[in-house]
MMTF fields as JSON, N, C-alpha, C and O atoms, coordinates in Angstrom:
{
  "mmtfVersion": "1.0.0",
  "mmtfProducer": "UNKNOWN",
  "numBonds": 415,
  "numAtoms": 416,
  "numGroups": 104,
  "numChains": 1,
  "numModels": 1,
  "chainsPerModel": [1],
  "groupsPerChain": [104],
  "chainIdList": ["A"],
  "bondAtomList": [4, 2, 8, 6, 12, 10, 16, 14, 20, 18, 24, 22, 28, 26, 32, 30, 36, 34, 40, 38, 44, 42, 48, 46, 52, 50, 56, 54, 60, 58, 64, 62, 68, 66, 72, 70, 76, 74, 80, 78, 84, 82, 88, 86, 92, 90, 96, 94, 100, 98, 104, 102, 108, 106, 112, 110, 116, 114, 120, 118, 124, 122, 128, 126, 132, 130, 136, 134, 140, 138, 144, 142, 148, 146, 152, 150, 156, 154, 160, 158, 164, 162, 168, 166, 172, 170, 176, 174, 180, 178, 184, 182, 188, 186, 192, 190, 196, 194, 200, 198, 204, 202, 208, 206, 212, 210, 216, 214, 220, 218, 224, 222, 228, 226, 232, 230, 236, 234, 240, 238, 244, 242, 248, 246, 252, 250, 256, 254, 260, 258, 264, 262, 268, 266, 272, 270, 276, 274, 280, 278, 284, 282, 288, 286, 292, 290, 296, 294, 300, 298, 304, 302, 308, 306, 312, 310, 316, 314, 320, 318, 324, 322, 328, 326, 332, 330, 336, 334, 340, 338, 344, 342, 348, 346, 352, 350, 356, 354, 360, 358, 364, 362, 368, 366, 372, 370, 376, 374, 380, 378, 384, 382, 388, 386, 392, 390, 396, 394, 400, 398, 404, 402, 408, 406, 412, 410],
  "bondOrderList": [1, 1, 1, 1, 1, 1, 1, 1, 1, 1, 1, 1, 1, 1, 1, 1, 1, 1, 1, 1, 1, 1, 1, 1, 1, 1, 1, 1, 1, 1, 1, 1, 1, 1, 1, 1, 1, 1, 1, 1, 1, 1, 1, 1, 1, 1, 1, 1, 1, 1, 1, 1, 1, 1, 1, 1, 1, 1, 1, 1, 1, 1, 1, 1, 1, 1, 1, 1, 1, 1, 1, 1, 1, 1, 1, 1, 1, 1, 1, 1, 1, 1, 1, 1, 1, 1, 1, 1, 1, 1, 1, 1, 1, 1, 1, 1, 1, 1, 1, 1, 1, 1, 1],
  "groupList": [{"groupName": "UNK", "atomNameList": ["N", "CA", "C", "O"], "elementList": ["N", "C", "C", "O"], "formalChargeList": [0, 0, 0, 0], "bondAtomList": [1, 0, 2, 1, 3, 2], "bondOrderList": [1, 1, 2], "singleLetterCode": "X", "chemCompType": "L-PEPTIDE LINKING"}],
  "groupTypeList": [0, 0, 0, 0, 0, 0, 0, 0, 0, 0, 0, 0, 0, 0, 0, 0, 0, 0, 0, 0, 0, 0, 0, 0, 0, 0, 0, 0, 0, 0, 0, 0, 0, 0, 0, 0, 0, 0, 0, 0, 0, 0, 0, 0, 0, 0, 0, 0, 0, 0, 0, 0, 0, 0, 0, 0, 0, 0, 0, 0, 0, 0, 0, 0, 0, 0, 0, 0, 0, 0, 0, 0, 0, 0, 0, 0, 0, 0, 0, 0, 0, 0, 0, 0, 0, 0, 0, 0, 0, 0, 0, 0, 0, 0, 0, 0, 0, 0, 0, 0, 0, 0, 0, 0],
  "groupIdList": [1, 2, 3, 4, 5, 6, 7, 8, 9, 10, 11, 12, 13, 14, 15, 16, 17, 18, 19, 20, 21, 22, 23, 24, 25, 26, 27, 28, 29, 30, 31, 32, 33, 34, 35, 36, 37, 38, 39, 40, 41, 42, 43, 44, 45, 46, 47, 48, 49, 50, 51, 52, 53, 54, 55, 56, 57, 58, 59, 60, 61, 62, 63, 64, 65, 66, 67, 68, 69, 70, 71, 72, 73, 74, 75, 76, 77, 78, 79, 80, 81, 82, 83, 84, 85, 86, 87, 88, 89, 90, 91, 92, 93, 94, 95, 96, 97, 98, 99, 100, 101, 102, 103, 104],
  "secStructList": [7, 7, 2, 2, 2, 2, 2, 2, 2, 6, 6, 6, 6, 6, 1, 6, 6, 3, 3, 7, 6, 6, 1, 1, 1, 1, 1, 6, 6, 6, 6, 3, 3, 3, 3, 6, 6, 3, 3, 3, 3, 3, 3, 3, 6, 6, 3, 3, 3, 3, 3, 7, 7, 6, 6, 2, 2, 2, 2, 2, 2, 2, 2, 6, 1, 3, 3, 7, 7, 7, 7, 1, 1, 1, 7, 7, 7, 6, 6, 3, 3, 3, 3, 7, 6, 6, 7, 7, 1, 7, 2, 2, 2, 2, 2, 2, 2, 2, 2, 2, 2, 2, 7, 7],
  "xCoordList": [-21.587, -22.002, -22.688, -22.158, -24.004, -24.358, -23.516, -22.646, -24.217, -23.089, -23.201, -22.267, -24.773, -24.493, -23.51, -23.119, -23.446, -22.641, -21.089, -20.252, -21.007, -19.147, -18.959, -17.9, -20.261, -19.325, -19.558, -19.214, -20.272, -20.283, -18.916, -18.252, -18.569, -16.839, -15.983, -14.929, -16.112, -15.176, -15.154, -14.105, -15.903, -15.709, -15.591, -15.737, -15.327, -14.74, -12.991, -12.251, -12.708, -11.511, -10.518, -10.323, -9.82, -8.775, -8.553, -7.453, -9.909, -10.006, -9.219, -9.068, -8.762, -7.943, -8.879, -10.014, -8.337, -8.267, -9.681, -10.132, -10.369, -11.226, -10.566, -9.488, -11.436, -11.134, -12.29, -13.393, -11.707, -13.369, -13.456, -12.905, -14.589, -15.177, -13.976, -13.347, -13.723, -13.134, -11.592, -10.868, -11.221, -10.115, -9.896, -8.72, -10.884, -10.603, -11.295, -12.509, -10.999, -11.449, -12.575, -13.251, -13.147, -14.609, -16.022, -15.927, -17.129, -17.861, -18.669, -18.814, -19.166, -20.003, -19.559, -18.431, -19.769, -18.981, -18.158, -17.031, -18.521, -17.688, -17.534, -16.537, -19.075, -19.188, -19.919, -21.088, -18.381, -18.773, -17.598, -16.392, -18.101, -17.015, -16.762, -17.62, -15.153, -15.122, -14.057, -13.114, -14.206, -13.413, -12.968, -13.63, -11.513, -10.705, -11.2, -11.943, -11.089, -11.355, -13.464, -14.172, -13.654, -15.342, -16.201, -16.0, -17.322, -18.654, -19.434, -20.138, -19.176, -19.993, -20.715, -21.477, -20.898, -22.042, -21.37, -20.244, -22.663, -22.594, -24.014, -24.918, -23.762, -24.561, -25.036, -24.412, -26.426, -26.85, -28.091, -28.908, -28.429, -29.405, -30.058, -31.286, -29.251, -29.819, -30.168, -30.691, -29.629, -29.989, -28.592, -27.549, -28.675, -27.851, -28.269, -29.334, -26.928, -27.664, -25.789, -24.687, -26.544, -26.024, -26.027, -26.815, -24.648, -24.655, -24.747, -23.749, -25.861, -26.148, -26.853, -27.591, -26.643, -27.055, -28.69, -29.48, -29.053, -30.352, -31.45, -32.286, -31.654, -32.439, -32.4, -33.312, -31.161, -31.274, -32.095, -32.726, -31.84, -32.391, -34.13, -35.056, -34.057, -35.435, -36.684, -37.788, -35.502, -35.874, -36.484, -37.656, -35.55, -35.301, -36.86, -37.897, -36.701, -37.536, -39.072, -40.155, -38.874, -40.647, -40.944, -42.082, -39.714, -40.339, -40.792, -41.271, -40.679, -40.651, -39.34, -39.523, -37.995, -36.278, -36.175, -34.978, -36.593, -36.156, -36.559, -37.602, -36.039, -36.421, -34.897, -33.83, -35.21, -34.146, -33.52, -34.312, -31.857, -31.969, -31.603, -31.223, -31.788, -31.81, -30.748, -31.049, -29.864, -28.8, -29.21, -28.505, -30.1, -31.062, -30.575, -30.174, -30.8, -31.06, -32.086, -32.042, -33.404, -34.825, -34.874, -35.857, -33.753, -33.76, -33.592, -32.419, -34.412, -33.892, -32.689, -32.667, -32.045, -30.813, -30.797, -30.662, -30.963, -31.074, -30.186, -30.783, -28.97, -28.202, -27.563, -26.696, -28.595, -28.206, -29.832, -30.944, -29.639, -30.803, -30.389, -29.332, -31.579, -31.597, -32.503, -33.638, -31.956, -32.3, -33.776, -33.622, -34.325, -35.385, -34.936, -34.548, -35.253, -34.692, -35.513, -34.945, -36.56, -36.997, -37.079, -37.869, -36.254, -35.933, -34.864, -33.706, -35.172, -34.745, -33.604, -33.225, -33.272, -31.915, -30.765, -30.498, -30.103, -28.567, -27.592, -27.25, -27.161, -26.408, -24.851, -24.154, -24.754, -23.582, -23.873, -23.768, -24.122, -24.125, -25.034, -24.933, -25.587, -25.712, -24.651, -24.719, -23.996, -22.6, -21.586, -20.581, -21.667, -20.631, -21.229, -20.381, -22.724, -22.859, -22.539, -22.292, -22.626, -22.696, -20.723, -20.217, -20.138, -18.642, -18.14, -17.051, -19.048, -18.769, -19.42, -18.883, -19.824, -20.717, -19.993, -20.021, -19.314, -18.585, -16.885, -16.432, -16.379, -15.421, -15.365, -14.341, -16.234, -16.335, -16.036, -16.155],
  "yCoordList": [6.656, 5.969, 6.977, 8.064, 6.583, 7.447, 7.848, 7.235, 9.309, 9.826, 9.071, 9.109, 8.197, 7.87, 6.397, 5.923, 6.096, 4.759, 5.464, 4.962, 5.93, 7.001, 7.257, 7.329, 7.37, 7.528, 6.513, 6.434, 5.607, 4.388, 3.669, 3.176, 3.615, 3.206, 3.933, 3.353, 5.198, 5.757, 5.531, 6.006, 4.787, 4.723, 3.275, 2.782, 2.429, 1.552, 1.297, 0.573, 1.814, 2.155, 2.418, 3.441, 1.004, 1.499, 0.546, 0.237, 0.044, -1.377, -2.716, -2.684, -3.687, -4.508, -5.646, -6.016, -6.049, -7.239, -6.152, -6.769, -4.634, -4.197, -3.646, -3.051, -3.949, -3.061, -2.357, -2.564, -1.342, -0.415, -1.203, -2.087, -0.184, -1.03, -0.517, 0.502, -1.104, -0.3, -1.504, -1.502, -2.107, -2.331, -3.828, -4.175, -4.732, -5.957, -6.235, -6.088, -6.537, -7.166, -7.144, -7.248, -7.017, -7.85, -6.548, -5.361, -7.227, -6.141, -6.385, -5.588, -7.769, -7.889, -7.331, -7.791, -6.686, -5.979, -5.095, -4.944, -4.515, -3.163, -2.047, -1.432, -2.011, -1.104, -2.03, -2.244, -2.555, -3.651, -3.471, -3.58, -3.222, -3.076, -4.798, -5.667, -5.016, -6.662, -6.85, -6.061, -8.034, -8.277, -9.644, -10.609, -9.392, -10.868, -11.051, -12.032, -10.275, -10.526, -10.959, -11.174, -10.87, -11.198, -10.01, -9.424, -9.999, -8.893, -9.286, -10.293, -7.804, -7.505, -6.61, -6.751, -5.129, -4.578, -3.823, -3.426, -3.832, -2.756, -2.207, -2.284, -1.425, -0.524, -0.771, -0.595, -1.269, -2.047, -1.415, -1.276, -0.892, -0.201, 0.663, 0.737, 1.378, 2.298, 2.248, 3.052, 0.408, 0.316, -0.218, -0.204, -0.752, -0.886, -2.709, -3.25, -3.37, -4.971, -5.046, -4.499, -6.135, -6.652, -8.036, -8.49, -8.893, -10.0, -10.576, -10.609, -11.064, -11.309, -12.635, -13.14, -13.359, -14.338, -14.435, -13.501, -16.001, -15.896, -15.578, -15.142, -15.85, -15.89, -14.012, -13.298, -13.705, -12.058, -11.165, -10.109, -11.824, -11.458, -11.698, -11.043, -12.719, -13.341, -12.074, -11.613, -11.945, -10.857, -9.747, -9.421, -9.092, -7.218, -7.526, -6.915, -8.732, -8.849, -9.003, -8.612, -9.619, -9.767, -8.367, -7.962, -7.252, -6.058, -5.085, -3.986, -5.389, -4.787, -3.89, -2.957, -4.052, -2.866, -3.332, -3.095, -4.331, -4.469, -5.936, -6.41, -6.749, -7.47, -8.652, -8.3, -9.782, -10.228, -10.214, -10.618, -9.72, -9.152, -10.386, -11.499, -9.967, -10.847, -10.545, -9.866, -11.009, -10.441, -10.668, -11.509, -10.358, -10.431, -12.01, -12.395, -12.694, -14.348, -15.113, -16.322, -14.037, -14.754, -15.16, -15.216, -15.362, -16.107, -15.559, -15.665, -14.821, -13.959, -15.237, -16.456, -14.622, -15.272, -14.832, -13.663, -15.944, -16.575, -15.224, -14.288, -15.438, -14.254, -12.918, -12.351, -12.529, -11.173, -10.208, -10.727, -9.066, -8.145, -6.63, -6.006, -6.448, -5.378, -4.536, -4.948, -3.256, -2.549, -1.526, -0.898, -1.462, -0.397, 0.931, 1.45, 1.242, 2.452, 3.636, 4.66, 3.516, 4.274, 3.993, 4.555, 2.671, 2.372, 3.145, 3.281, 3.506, 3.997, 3.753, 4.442, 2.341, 1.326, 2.172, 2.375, 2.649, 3.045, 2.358, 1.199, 3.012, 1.802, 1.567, 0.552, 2.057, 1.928, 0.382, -0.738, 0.627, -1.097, -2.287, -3.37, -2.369, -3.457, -3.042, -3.96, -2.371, -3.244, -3.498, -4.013, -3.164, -3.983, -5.13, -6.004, -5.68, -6.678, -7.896, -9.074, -7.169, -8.238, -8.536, -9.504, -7.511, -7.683, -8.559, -9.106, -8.819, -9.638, -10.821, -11.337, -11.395, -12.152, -13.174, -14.399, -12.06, -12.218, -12.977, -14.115, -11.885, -12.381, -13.685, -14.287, -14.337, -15.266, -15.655, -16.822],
  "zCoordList": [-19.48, -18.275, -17.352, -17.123, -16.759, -15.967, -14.611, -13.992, -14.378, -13.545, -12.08, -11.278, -11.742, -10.618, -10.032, -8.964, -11.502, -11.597, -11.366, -10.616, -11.657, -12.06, -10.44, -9.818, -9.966, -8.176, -7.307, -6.128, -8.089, -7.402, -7.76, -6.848, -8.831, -9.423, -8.735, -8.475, -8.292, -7.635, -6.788, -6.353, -5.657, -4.253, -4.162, -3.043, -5.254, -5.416, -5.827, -5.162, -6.654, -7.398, -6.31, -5.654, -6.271, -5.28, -4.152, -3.693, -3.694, -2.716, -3.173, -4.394, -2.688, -2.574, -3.926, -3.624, -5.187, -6.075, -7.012, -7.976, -6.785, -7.512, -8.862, -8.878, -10.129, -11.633, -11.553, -11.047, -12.262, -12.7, -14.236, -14.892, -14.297, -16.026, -17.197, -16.915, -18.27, -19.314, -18.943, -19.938, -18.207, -17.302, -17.94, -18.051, -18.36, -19.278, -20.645, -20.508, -21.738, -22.723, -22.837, -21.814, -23.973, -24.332, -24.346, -24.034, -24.771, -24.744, -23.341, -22.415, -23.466, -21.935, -20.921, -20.746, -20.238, -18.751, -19.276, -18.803, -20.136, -20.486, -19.299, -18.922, -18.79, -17.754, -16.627, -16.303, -16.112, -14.821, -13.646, -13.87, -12.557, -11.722, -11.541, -11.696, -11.122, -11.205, -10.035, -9.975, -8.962, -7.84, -8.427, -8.808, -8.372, -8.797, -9.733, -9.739, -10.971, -12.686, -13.029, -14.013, -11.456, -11.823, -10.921, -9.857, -12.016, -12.063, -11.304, -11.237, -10.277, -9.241, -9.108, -8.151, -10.018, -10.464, -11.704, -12.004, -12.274, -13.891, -13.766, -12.933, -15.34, -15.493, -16.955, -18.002, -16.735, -18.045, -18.356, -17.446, -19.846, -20.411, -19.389, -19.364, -18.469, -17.212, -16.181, -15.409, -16.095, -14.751, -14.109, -14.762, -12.594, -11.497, -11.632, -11.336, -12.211, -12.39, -11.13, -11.174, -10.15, -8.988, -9.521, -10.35, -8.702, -8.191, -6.949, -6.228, -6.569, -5.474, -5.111, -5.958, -3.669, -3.931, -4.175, -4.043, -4.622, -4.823, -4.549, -5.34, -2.79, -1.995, -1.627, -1.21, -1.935, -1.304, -3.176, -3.23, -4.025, -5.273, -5.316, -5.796, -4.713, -4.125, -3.515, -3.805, -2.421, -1.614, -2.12, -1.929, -2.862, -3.599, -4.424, -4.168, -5.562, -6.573, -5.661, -6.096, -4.406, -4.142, -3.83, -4.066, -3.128, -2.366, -3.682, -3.402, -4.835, -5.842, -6.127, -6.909, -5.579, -6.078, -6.815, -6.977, -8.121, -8.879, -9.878, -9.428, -11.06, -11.811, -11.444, -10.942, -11.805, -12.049, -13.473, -14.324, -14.117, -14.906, -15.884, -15.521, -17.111, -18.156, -19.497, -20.479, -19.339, -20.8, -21.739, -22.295, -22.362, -23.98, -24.525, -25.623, -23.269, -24.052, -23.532, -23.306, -23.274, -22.889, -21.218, -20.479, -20.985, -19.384, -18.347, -17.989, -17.439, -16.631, -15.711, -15.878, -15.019, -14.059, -12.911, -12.549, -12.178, -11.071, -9.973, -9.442, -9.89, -9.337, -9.349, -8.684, -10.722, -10.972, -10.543, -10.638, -10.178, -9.834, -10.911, -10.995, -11.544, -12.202, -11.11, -10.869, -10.393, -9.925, -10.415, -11.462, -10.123, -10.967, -10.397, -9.35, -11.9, -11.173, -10.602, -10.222, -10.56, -8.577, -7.903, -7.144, -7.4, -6.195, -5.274, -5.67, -4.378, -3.578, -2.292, -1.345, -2.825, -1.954, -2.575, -3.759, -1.327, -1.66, -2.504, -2.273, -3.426, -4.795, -3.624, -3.644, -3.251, -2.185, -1.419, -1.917, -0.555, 0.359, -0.61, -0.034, -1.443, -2.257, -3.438, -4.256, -3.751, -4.494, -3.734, -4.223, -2.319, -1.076, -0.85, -0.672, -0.745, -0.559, -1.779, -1.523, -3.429, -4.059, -3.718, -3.15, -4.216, -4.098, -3.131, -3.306, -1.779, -0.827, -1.196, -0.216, -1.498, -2.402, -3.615, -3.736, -4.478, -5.519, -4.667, -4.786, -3.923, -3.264, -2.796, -3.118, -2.079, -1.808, -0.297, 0.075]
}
């Protein structure tokens, strides 16, 4: 796992209902931080993929931070953001925003 994801998990690890990745079953979200058993960011083929709502995915994807990301079944999705990675948005407050997001 890249190292900048490893301190993004760490400054997670520890907050109230958070798992780091490795922490449930399965292969999908292997490396997914998850609030209340659900994925709120991972680290997918090198990038920083967020859950976030649409309209804020909307957002990132028109300024160019990123793609909406697509789990190799043709369809990109609606509320996930694959970060690009020279974007320059702090991975810190957009995985507080998706986690808040996710939380509900």
């Amino acid at each position: 796992m890249e190292e900048r994801f490893e301190e993004l998990v760490d400054q997670f690890v520890g907050m109230p209902d958070v798992a780091p990745p490795g922490s449930t079953g399965g292969r999908f979200g292997s490396h997914a931080l998850r609030v209340r058993s659900k994925i709120f960011a991972m680290y997918v083929r090198g990038q920083l993929v967020l859950k976030l709502p649409k309209s804020r995915v909307d957002e990132l994807v028109a300024a160019g931070e990123g793609i909406r990301f697509d789990a190799n079944k043709g369809t990109p999705m609606k509320e996930w953001l694959a970060l690009a990675p020279e974007s320059e948005l702090p991975w810190h407050p957009l995985a507080e925003e998706a986690m808040t997001f996710v939380r509900g």
